[in-house]
LUMDRENZA-543194 format. One line per field, with one value per residue (C-alpha): residue number from 0; residue in three letters; x, y, z negated. Coordinates in pm, whole numbers, always signed. Each point is the difference from the previous one (the first is absolute). Layout:
k	(NUM ...)
r	(ala ...)
c1	(X ...)
c2	(Y ...)
c3	(Z ...)
END
This chain:
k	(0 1 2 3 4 5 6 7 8 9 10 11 12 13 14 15 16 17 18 19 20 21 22 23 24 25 26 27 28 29 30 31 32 33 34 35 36 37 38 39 40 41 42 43 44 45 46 47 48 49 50 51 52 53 54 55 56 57 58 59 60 61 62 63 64 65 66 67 68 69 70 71 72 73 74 75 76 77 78 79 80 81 82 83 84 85 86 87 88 89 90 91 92 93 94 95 96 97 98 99 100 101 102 103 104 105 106 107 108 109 110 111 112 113 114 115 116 117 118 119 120 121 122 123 124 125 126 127 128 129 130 131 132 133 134 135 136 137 138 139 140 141 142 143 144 145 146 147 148 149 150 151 152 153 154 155 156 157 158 159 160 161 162 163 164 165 166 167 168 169 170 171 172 173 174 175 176 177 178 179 180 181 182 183 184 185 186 187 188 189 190 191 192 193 194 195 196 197 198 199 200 201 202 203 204 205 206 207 208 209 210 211 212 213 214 215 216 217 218 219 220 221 222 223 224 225 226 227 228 229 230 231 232 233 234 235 236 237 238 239 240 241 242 243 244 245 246 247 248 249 250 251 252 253 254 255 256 257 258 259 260 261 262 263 264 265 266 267 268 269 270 271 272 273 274 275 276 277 278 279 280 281 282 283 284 285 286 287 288 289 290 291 292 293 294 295 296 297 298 299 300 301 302 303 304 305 306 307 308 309 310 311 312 313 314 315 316 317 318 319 320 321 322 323 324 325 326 327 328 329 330 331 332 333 334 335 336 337 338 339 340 341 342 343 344 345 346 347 348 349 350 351 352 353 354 355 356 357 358 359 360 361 362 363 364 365 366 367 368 369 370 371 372 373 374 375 376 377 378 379 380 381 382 383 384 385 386)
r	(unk unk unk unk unk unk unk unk unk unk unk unk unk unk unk unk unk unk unk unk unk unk unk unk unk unk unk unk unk unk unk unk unk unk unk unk unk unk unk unk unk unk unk unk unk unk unk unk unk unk unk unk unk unk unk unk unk unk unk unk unk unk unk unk unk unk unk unk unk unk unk unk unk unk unk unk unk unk unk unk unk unk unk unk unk unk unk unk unk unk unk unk unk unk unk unk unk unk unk unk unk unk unk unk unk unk unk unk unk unk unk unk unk unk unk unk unk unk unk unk unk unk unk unk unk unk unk unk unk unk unk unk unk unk unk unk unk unk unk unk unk unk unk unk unk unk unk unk unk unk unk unk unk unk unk unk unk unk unk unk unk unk unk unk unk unk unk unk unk unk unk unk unk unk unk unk unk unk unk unk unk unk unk unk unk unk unk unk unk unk unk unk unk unk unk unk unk unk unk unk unk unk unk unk unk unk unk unk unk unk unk unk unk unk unk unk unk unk unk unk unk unk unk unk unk unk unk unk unk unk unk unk unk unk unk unk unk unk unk unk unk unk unk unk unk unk unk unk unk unk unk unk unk unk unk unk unk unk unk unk unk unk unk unk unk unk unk unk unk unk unk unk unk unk unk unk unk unk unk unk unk unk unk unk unk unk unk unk unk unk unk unk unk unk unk unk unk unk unk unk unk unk unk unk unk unk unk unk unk unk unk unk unk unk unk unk unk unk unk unk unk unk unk unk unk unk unk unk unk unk unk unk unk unk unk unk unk unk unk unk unk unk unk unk unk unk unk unk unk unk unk unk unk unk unk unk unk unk unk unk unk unk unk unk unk unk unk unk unk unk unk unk unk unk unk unk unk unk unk unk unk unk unk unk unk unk unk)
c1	(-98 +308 +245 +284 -52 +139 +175 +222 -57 +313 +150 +172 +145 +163 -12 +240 -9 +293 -228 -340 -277 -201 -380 -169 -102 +341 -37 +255 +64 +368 -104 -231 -80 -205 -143 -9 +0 +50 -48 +146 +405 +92 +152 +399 -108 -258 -254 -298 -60 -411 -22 -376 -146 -327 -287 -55 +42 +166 +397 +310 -143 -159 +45 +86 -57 +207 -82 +123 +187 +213 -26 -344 -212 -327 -102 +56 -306 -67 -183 +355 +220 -157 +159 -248 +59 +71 -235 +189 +380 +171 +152 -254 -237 -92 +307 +218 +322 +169 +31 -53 +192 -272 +84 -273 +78 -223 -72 +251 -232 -155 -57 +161 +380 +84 +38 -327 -142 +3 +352 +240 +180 +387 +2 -196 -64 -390 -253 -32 -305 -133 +362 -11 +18 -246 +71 -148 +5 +235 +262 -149 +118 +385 +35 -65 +166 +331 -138 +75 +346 +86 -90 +161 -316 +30 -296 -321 -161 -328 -167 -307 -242 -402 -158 +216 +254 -79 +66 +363 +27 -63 +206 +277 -41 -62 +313 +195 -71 +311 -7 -303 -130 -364 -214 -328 -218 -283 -358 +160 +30 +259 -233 -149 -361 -241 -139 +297 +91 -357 +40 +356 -64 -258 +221 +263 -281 -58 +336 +55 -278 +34 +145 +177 +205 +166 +150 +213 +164 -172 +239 -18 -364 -285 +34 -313 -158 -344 +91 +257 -329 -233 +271 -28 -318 -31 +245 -109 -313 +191 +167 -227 -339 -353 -91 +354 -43 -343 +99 +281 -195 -221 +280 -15 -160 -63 +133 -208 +132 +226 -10 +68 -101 -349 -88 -16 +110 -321 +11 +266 +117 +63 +180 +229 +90 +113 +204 +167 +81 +84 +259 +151 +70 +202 +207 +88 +136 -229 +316 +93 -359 -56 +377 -92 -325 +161 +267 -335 -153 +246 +125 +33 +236 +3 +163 +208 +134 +73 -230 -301 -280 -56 +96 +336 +77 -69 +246 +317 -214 +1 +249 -208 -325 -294 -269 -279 -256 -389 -179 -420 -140 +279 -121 +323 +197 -322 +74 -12 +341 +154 -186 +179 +373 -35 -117 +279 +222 -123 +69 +366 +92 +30 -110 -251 -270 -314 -179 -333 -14 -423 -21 -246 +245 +100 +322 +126 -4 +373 +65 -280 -1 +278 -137 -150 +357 +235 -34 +54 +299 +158 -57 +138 +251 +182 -105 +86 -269 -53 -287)
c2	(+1665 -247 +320 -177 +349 +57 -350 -113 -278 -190 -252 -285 -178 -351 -230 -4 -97 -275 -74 +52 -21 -318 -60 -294 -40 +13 +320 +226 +376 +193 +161 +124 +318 -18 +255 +109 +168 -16 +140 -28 -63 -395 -95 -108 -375 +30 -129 +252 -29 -15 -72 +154 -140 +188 -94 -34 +372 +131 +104 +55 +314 -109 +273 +398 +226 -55 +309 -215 -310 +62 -223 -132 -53 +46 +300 +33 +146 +188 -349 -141 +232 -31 -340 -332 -46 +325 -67 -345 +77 +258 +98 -129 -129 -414 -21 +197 +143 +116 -374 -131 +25 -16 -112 +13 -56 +9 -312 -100 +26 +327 +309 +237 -50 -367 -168 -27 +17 +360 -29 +73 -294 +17 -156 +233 +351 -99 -115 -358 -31 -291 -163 +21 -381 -144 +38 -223 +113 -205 +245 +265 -110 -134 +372 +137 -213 +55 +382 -111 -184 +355 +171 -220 -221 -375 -6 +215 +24 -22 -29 +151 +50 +61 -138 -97 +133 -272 -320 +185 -48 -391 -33 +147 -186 -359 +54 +218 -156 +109 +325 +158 -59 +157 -42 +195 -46 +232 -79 -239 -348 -288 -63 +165 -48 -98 +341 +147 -159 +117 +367 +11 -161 +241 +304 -168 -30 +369 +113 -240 +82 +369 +52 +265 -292 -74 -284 +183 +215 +295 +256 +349 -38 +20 -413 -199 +313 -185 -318 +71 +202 -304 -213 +201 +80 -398 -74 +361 -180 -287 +255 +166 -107 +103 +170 +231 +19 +155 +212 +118 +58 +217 +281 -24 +238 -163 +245 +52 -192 -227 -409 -294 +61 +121 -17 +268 -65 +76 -171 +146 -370 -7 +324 -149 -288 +187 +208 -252 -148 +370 +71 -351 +45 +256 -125 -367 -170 -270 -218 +14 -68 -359 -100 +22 -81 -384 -1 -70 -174 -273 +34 -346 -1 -424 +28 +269 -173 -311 -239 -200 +177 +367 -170 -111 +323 +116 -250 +152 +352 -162 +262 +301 +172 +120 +207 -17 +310 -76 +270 -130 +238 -110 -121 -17 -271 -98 -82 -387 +39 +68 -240 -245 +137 -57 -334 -86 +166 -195 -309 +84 +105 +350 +259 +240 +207 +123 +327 +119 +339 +159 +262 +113 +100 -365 -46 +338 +21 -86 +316 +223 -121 -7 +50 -406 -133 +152 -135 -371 +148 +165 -327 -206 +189 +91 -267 -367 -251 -363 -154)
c3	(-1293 -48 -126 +241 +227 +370 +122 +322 +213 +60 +267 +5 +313 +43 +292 +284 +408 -141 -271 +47 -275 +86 -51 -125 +343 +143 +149 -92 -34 +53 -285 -294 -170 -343 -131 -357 -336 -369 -312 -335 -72 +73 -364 +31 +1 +260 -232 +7 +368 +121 +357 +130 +322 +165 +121 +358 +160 -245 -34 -156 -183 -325 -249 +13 +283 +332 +225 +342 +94 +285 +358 -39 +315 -212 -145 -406 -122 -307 -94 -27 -154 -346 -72 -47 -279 -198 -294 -83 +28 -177 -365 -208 +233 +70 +162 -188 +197 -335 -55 +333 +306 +303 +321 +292 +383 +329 +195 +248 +283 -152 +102 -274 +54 +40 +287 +164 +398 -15 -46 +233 +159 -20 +346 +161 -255 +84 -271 -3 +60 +171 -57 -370 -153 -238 -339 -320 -349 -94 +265 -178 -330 +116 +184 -358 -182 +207 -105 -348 +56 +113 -286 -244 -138 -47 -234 +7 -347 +206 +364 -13 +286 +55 +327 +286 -251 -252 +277 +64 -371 -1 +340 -216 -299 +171 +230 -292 -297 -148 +98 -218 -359 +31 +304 -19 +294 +4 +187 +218 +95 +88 +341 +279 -48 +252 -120 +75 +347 +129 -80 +127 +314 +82 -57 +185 +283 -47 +144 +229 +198 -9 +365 -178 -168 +301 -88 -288 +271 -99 -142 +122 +116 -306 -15 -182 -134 -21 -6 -310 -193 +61 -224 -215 -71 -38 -198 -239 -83 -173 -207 -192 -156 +151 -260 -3 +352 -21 -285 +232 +285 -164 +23 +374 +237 +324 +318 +314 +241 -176 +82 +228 +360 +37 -342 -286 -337 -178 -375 -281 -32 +376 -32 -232 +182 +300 -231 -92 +292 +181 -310 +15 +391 -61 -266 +83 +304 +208 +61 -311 -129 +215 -108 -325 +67 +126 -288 -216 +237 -26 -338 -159 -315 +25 +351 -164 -292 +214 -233 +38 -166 -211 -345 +105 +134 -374 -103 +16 -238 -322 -99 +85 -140 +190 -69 +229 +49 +139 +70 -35 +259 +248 +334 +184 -238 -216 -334 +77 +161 -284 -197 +223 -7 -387 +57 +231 -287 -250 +207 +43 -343 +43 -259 +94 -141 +248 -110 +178 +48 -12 +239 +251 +254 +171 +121 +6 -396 -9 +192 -190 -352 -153 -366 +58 +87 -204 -347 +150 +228 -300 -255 +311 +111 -354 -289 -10 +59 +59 +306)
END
């Protein structure tokens, strides 16, 4: 445990019907609520800050225990009170918030407190829903970073984010570059994949054609139920490695009666598959899910950055430090990706370092293991080095 004990989520709210906050697609919204916490005292000069991004369903609540958020449409589960990432931040830990100030905010577009489809409209006092604008990751970012004009930042110490979490970190630094020294990307990527587009597509295929779905208008019925545990039960096995999985699933009992349709869940690996996707259900919003879902979809950090091709958007970096994390068992942003970010980095002129990280969990090992990643986040994070 992180030591940081109970912690508050807390709002903040800009945006105006005069002065609406617009959208890279020109879509705009009256206004916008992020989510958020921290942990650890901001320094006098604003020096120390660490700005944490998560991965793709997770939220605002990364360390210490938060009993309830208030407002949510979604249920907060005992799986999310326990922040995400306890075992990294806190006094003494990889992250450490007696040096560190820690700043971590939900997507806008989310499902935990910001502004999301199950939101209510200020128009109308009803969820989005159906109504709710695309958002890219690169919105996601500017909402946060207005986040930190508000508290007083002008330059993070570090971005650091793992998965989805990691391409908010380059979409920062490539459109930023002045505005954080360390940029730590953690078993991501600067691309979608062709890996990645398949899998996504099929979960967003999932909820769309759960007549529950109902064309995102479903609030105050039970919405996408088994559309929305479909997704994730794809997307689940891109998480975690087959041989985790199975040692998982070994735990798991299969109930009578339990599974899709006419058929019974019969195998302990089947059983724990439909867990998963029964628990996520309950926890996560489907709107919020295929926005986010499209935000990666579409992510492309050259269109971003306004340049020609991925080393020009690097360009403007040669001031910052990365440290890039693979993880060898990962199967959701193989280790190849990164192999290729430190290419492009090389290219550019910007100083990195790339460690691979053995474990035999796969791309949940950055939430799991934090014994793997903290010597290179503490040496990163704290001591002066040169790419």
């Amino acid at each position: 445990m992180s030591g940081i004990g109970p912690v508050e989520t807390r709002f903040f709210t800009f945006g105006s019907t005069e002065e609406p906050v617009v959208l890279r697609s020109g879509e705009t919204l009256s206004e916008v609520t992020v989510a958020y916490e921290t942990y650890g005292e901001l320094d006098a000069d604003a020096s120390n800050a660490i700005l944490v991004f998560h991965a793709l369903t997770g939220s605002q609540h990364a360390a210490g225990y938060n009993r309830a958020v208030p407002g949510l449409g979604v249920e907060w589960t005992d799986e999310c009170q326990r922040g995400w990432w306890d075992r990294f931040i806190g006094p003494g830990q990889a992250i450490d918030t007696d040096r560190f100030f820690v700043v971590s905010a939900n997507y806008l577009g989310g499902c935990y407190g910001s502004t999301g489809p199950s939101s209510p409209d200020p128009a109308t006092g009803r969820p989005y829903g159906s109504t709710f604008p695309s958002v890219t990751f690169a919105d996601m970012v500017d909402v946060q970073m207005r986040l930190l004009d508000h508290l007083g930042i002008e330059r993070l110490h570090a971005a650091v984010g793992a998965s989805t979490g990691g391409m908010l970190a380059l979409s920062l630094a490539t459109r930023y570059p002045h505005r954080v020294g360390l940029v730590i990307p953690i078993a991501s990527g600067y691309r979608t994949t062709a890996l990645h587009q398949i899998h996504n597509f099929e979960q967003i295929v999932a909820i769309q054609n759960d007549p529950g779905f109902a064309g995102g208008d479903y609030y105050g019925t039970d919405g996408p139920v088994a559309g929305l545990r479909l997704a994730r039960m794809i997307g689940h096995k891109t998480f975690v490695s087959l041989a985790a999985m199975e040692e998982r699933a070994r735990a798991e009992v299969p109930a009578p009666g339990e599974g899709p349709g006419t058929y019974e869940v019969r195998t302990p690996l089947e059983s724990y598959m439909w867990h998963q996707g029964n628990k996520f259900v309950r926890r996560f919003d489907a709107n919020s899910y295929l926005r986010i879902m499209e935000a990666w979809q579409t992510y492309d950090l050259v269109d971003e950055a306004g340049v020609d091709d991925v080393v020009e958007a690097f360009i403007p970096c040669k001031a910052q430090r990365y440290m890039l994390f693979s993880i060898d068992s990962d199967v959701c942003y193989y280790p190849d990706e990164q192999e290729d970010l430190a290419r492009k980095l090389k290219a550019a002129g910007v100083p990195h370092r790339r460690i691979t990280v053995h474990s035999e969990k796969g791309h949940d090992s950055f939430l799991l293991e934090p014994e793997l990643f903290a010597p290179h986040l503490v040496d990163t994070l704290t001591r002066p080095w040169h790419g």
